[in-house]
VMD Tcl script that draws the C-alpha trace (Angstrom):
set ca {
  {0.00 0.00 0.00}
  {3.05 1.98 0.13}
  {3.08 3.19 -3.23}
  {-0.50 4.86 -3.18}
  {-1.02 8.61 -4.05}
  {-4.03 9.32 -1.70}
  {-6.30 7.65 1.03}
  {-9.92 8.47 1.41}
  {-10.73 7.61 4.95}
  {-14.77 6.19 5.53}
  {-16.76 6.32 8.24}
  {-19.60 4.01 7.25}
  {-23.08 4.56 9.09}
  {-26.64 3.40 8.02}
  {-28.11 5.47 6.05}
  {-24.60 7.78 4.85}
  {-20.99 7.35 4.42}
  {-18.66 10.00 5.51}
  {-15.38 10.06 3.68}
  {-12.21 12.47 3.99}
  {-9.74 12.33 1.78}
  {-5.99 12.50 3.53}
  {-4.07 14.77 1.21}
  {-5.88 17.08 -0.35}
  {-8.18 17.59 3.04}
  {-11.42 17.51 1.54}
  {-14.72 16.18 2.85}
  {-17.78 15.10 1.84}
  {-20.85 12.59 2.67}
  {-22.69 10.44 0.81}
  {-25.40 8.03 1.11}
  {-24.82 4.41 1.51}
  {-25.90 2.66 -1.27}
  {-25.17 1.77 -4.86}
  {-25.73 5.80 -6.24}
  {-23.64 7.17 -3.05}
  {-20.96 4.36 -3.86}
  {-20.34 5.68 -7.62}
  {-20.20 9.26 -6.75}
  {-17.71 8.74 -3.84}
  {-15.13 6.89 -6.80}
  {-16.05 9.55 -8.68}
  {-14.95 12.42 -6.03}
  {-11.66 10.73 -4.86}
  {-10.27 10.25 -8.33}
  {-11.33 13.99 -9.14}
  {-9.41 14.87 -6.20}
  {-6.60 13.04 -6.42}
  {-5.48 14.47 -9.77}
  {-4.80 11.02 -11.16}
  {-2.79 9.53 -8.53}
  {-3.66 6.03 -6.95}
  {-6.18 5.58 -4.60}
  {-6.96 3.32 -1.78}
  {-10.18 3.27 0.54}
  {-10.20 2.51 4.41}
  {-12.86 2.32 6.72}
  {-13.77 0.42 9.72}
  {-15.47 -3.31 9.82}
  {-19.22 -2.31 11.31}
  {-20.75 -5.37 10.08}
  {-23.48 -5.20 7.60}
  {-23.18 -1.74 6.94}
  {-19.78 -1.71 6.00}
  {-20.17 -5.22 3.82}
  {-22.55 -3.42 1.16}
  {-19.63 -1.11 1.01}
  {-17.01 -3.90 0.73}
  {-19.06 -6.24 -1.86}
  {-19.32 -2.73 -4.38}
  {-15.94 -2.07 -3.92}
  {-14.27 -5.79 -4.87}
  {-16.42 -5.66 -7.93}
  {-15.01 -2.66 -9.34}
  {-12.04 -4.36 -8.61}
  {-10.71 -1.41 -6.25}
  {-8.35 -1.64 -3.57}
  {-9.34 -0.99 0.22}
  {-8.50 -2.03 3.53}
  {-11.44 -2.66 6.11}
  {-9.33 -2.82 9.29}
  {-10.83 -3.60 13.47}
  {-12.78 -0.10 14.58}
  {-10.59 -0.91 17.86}
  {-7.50 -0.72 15.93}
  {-7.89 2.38 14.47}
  {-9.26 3.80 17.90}
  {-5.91 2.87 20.06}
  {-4.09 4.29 17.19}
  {-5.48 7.93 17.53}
  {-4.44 8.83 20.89}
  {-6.33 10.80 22.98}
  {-9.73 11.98 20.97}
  {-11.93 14.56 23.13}
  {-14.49 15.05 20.33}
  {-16.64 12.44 19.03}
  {-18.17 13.67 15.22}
  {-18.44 11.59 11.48}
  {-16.46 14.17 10.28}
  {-13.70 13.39 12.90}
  {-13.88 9.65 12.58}
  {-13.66 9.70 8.82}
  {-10.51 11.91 9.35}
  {-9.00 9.62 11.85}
  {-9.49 7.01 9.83}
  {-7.77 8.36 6.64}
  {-4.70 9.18 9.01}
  {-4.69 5.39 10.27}
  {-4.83 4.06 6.70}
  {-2.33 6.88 5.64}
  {0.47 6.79 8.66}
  {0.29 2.57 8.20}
  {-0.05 2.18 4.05}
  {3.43 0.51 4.88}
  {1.76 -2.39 7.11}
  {-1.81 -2.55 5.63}
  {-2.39 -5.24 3.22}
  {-5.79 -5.42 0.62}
  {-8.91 -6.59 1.85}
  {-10.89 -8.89 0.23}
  {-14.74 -10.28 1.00}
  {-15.80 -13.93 1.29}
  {-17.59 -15.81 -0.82}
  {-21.18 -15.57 -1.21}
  {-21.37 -19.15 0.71}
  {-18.90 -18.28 2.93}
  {-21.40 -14.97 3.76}
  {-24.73 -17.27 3.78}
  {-22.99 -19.67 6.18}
  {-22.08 -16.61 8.40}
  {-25.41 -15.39 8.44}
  {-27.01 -18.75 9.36}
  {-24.41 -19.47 11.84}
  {-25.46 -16.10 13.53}
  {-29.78 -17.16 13.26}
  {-28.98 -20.37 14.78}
  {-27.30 -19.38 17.47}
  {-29.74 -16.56 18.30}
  {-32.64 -18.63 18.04}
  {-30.60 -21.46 20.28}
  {-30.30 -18.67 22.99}
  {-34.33 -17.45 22.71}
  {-35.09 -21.25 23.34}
  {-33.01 -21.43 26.06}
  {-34.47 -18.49 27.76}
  {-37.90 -19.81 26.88}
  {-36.87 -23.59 28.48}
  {-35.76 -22.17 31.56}
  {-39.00 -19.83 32.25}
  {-40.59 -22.95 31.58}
  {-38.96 -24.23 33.96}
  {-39.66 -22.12 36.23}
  {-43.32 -22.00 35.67}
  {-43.76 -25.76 35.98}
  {-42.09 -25.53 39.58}
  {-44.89 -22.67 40.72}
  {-48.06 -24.55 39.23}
  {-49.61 -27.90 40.82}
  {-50.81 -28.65 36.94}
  {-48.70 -27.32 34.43}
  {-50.11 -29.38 31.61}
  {-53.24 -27.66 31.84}
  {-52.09 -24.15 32.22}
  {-52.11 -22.15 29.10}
  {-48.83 -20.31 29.55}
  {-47.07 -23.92 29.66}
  {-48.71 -25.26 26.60}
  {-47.73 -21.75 24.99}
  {-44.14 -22.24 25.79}
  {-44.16 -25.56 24.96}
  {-45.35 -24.53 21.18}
  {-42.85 -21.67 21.11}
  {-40.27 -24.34 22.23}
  {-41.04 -26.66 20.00}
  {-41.36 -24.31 16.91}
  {-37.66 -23.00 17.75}
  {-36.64 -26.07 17.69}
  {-37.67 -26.91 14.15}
  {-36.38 -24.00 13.03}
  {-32.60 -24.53 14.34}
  {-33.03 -28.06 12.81}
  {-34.24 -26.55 9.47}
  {-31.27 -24.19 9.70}
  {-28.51 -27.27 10.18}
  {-30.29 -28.96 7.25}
  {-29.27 -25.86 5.04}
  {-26.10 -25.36 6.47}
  {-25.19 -29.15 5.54}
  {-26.32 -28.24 2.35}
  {-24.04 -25.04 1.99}
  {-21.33 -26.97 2.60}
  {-21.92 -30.17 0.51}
  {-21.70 -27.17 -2.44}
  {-18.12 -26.35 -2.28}
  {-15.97 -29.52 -2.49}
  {-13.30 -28.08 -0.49}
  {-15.55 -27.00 2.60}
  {-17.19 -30.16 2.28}
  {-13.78 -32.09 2.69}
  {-12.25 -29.96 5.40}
  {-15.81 -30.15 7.42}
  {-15.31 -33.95 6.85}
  {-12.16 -33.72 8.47}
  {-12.57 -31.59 11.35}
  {-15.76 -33.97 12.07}
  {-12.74 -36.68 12.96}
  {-11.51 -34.76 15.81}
  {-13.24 -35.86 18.64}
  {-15.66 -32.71 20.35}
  {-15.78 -30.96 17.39}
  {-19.02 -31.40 16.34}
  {-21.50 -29.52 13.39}
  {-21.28 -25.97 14.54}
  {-17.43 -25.73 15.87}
  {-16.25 -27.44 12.19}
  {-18.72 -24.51 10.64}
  {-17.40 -21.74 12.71}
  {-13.79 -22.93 12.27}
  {-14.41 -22.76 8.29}
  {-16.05 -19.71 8.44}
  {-13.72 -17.52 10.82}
  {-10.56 -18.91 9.07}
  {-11.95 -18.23 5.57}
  {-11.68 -22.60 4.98}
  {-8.49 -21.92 6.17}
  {-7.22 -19.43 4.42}
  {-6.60 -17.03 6.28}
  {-4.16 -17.50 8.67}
  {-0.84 -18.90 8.16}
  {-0.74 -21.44 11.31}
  {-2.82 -22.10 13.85}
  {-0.75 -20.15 16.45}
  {-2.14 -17.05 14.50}
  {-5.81 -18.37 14.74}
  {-5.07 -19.03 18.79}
  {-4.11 -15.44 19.25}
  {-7.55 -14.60 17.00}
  {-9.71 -16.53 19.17}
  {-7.85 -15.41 22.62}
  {-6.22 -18.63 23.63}
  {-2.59 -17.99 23.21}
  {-0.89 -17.27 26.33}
  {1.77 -14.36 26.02}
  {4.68 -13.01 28.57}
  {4.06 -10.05 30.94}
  {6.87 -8.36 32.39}
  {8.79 -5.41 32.87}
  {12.17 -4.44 34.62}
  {13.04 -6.80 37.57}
  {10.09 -6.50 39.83}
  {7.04 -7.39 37.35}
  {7.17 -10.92 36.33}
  {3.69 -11.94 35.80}
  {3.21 -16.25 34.60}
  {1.68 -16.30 31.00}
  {-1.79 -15.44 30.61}
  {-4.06 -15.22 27.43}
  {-5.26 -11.46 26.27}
  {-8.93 -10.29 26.69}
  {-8.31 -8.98 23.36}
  {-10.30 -12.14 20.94}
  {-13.07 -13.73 20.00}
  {-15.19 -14.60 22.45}
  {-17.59 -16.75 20.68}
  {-15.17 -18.92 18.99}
  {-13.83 -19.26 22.49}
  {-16.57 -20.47 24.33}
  {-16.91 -22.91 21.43}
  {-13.29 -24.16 21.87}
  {-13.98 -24.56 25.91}
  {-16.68 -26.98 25.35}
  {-15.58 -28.82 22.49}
  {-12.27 -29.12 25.05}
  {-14.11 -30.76 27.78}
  {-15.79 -32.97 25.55}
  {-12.61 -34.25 24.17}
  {-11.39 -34.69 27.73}
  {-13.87 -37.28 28.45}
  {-13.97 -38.94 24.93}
  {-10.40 -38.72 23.84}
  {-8.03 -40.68 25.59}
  {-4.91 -39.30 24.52}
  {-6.33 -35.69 25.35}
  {-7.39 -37.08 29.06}
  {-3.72 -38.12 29.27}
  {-2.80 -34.43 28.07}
  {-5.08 -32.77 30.59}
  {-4.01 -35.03 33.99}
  {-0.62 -34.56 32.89}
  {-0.77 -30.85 32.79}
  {-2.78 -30.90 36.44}
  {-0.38 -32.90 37.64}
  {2.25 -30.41 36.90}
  {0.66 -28.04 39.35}
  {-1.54 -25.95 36.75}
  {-4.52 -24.79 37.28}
  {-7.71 -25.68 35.46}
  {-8.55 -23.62 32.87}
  {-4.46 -23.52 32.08}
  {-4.98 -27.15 31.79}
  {-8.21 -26.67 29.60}
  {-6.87 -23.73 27.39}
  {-3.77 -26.08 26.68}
  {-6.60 -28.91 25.42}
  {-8.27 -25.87 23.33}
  {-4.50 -25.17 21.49}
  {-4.31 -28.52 21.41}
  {-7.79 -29.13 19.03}
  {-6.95 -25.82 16.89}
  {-3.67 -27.64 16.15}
  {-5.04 -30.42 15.51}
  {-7.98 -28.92 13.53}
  {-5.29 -27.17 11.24}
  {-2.84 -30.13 10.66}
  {-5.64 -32.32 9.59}
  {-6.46 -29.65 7.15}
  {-3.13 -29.13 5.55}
  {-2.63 -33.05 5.74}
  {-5.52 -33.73 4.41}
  {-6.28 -37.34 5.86}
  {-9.22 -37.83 9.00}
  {-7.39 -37.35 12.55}
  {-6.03 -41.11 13.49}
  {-6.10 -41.89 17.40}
  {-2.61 -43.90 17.29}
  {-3.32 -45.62 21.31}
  {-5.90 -47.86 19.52}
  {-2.85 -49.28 17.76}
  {-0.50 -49.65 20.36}
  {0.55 -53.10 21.25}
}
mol new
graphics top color blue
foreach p $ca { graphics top sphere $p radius 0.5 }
foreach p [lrange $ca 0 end-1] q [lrange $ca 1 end] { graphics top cylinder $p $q radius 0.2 }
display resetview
């Protein structure tokens, strides 16, 4: 990116896009969506008198996708970086405007064209799978709350069968539950589409506590792997790499994982680690060993979640189902 004339900065909103553009200072708004789109190419080439041009703005979900999609099919070059990136970079900000943001934004994407590399979108099944991923688990988390007043109903009432706030539920609990069914049945078909989701999702399935949704969000989050390098790069992602704290000679802190990550994919990892615990017997081993080296619990359980991202990553690159080798020991 070092080798770009200009940078329009883009502070992406609902209904408008605010963009500033770096060098020649200039600012204008537009309105976000396919009209707005065209005119903003069309004011940051007149403005930068011919030079090259990239685009940055922050990653604000769907908002900022419509931008995105326009903007890889004109083949243009832009960088949608973390909003929390580009905050920490600014220093200390008093004011708080779209005007300001777009600015501070065009100064990130300007001061680090050296570091920035081109974004680039998913795939439209990559996208759908996203987008399903995020239903289901919204609609898991309404039936949840539903089951538990349930619950809680049945435990008040000396005939819950009859009462017509149970049988309500009960429909409400039961229609959920279609629905997250319905929405597995489409994401198996998503992936059955693309031959090389299908065969990764077939081999993450090997690895004992990874089940339907972990193999999903694993092939969604690392772009069907992608995008990352190793899976050291995906543990810092999901906040399960430990890293050193210290500082002179009287701060010497034991390794501890940043706050900073996914929390999502995290929770994932924890419970697909204690079901491998009790269903894979070389990860048991793993995890008494590691207790009976003093460390704590959830050191001993983060260790078993590095241990299924490697895992999930060698198969991958291997190419071959995970093999549990005690079954063959004499």
């Amino acid at each position: 990116m070092k080798n770009y004339d200009e940078v329009v900065g883009i502070d992406v909103s609902k209904k408008s896009i605010d963009a500033y553009c770096y060098q020649s200072q200039c600012f204008k708004v537009f309105s976000n969506e396919l009209a707005g789109y065209k005119s903003l190419i069309n004011w940051a080439k007149k403005h930068a008198k011919g030079g090259s041009v990239f685009y940055c703005f922050e990653n604000t979900g769907y908002y900022s996708l419509k931008l995105a999609l326009y903007l890889t099919s004109q083949k243009i070059v832009y960088v949608e970086e973390s909003p929390l990136k580009i905050k920490r970079s600014s220093g200390i900000v008093k004011e708080k405007t779209d005007r300001l943001d777009a600015e501070l934004i065009a100064r990130y994407g300007w001061l680090y064209r050296e570091e920035l590399e081109p974004s680039t979108v998913k795939s439209n099944l990559q996208l759908e799978l996203g987008r399903l991923l995020a239903l289901r688990d919204q609609i898991v988390r309404n039936n949840a709350g539903l089951k538990g007043t349930l619950k809680e109903m049945k435990a008040l009432l000396s005939s819950p069968t009859t009462d017509l706030g149970c049988i309500s539920l009960k429909r409400s609990i039961d229609y959920l539950s279609k629905q997250v069914a319905s929405i597995e049945t489409r994401i198996l078909e998503l992936i059955s589409q693309d031959e090389s989701m299908s065969k990764n999702y077939k081999l993450l399935c090997s690895l004992k506590g990874i089940g339907l949704v972990l193999a999903c969000q694993l092939i969604y989050h690392t772009g069907n792997f992608t995008r990352f390098d190793n899976w050291r790069s995906f543990s810092s992602y999901c906040g399960t790499a430990p890293y050193e704290y210290r500082s002179g000679t009287s701060i010497h802190r034991r390794k501890q994982c940043h706050y900073l990550g996914d929390r999502k994919m995290k929770s994932l990892l924890s419970m697909a680690s204690i079901s491998a615990i009790q269903h894979d017997s070389e990860l048991r081993l793993y995890y008494k060993r590691k207790i009976a080296e003093g460390k704590e619990t959830m050191i001993a359980v983060n260790n078993v979640r590095n241990k299924l991202i490697s895992r999930a990553f060698a198969v991958v690159k291997r190419g071959t189902p995970y093999v549990v080798l005690d079954q063959y020991a004499a």
